[in-house]
N, C-alpha and C positions, 0 to 999 in steps of 0.2 A: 415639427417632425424632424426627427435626425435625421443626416445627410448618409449617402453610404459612405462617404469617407471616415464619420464619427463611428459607424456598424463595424467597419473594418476595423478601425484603431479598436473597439472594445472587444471584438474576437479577438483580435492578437495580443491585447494582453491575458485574455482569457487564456490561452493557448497556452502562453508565457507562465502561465499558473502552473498550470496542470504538466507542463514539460519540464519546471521545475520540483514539482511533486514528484513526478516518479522520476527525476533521477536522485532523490534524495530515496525515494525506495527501494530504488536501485542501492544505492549506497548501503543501506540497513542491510536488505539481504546479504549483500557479498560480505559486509560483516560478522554477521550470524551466521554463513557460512564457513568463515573461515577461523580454525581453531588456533588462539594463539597470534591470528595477526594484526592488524592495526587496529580490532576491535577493540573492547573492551573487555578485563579477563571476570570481571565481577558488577555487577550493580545496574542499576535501573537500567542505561543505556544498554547495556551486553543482555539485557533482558528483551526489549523493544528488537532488536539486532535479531537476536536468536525466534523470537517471536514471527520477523517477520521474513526469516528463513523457512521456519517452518510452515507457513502459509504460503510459501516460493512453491517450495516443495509440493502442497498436496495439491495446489493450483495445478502446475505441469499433470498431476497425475488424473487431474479432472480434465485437463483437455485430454490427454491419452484415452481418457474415459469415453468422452463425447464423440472424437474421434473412431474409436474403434463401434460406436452405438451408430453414429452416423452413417455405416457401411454397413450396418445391419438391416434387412428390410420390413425387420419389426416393428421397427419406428418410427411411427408418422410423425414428418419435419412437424407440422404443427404444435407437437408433445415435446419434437427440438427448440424450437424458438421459444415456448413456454417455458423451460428449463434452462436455456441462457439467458431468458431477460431476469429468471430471477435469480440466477446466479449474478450478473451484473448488478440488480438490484443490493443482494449480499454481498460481494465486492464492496459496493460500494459503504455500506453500513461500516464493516470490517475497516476499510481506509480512516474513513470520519473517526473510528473510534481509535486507531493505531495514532493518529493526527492530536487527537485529543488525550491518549495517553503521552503522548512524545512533548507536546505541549506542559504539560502537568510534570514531567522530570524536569525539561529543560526547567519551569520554575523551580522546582525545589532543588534540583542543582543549584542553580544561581543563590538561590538565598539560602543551602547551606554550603557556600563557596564562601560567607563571611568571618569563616575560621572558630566562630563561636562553637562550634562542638556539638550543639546540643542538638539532638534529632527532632 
């Protein structure tokens, strides 16, 4: 049986994952937000960037959403909590796939970084 000292070292690397995650999509965003700056002006990366600006974006506008729903007294938190876990849910789909697109540039960055030319 694991100690709680092994439970703790493996949350905090867990932790250490996911705090490294998003600030790397932190990074994307403020890239994709900004036009012309340290981003990239063309190509898969300025895509991912832009990609996940615009999910920045609609995200803010869902919490404004839920926010302004949750001060209404039409609707049963029950029907709230159903509607964030599967928005969390989709979040989460949404990350894995942004991960696995960003994944798949950086390869083929890398291996057409060998100067050979050919697409």
């Amino acid at each position: 049986m694991p100690s709680n000292q092994e439970f703790v070292r493996f949350m905090a690397m867990w932790a250490l994952v996911h705090e490294t995650a998003d600030e790397g999509w932190k990074a994307a965003v403020a890239r994709g937000e900004s036009p012309g700056g340290e981003g990239e002006a063309s190509g898969p990366g300025a895509f991912v960037d832009g990609l996940a600006a615009m999910i920045a974006e609609e995200k803010e506008r869902l919490k404004t959403e839920l926010a302004a729903a949750e001060q209404g007294p039409d609707v049963p938190s029950a029907d709230l909590e159903a509607a964030l876990e599967s928005l969390r849910f989709e979040v989460a789909e949404v990350r894995g796939m942004l991960e696995s697109l960003q994944a798949s540039v950086d390869a083929l960055t890398a291996r057409g970084g060998d100067g050979a030319g050919e697409p």
